[in-house]
C-alpha positions as CSV (number, residue, x, y, z in Angstrom):
1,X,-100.5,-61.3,4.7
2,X,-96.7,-61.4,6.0
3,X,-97.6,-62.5,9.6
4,X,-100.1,-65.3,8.4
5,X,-96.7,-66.6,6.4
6,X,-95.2,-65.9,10.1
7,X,-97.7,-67.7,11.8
8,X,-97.8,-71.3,9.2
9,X,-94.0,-71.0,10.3
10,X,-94.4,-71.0,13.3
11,X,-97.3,-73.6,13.1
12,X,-94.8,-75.7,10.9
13,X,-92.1,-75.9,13.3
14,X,-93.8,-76.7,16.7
15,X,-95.6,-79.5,14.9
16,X,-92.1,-80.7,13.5
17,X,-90.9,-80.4,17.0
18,X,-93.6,-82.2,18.1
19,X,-92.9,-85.0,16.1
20,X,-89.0,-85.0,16.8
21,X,-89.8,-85.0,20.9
22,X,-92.2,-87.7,20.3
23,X,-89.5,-89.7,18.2
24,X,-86.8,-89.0,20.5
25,X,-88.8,-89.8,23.5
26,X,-89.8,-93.2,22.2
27,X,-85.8,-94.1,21.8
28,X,-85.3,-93.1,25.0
29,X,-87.8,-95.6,26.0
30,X,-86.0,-98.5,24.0
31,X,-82.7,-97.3,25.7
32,X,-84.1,-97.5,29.3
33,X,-85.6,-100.9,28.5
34,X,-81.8,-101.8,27.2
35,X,-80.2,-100.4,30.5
36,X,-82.4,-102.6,32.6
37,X,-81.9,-105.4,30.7
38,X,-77.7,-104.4,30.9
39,X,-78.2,-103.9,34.5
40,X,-79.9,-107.3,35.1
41,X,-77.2,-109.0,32.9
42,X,-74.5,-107.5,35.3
43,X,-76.0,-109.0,38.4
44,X,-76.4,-112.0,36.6
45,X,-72.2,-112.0,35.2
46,X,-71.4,-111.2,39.1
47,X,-73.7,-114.1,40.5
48,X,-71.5,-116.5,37.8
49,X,-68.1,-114.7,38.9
50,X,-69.0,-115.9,42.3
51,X,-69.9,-118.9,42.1
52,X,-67.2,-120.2,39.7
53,X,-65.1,-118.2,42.9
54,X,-66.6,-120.8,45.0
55,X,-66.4,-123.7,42.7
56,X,-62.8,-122.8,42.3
57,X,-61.9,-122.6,45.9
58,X,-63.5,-126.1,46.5
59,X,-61.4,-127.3,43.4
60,X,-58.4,-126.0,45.6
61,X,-59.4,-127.9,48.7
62,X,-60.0,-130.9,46.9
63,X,-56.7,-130.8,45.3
64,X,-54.8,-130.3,49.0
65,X,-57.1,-133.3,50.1
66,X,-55.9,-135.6,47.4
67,X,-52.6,-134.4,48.1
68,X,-52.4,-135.2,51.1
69,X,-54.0,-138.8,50.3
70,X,-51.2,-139.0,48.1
71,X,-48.3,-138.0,50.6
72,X,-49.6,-140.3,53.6
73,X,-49.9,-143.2,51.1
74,X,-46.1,-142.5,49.3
């Protein structure tokens, strides 16, 4: 009688483990769908920092261009 009570423990907590993996496992799925998505947002941020890098620099020359409009002219 005592190992049947053994063995529905036993039974009991590999099906509960079950159950947790199966959980857990799923989350980790959402997380590595959320890392990709972080990842692809970081390569996006970077493609922006770059260009407004660019953008920036052209700003730059066009201010030395006016500038030196404004110097030959006054």
């Amino acid at each position: 009688m005592l190992i049947w009570i053994w063995l529905a423990v036993v039974v009991f907590a590999l099906v509960l483990l079950a159950v947790t993996g199966a959980r857990l496992l799923g989350r980790l799925a959402g997380l590595r769908r959320a890392a990709v998505r972080l990842r692809r947002r970081q390569a996006e941020s970077a493609r922006l920092q770059d260009d407004a890098a660019e953008l920036q620099r052209a700003v730059a020359g066009l201010q030395e261009r006016l500038d030196a409009v404004a110097a030959h002219r006054g």
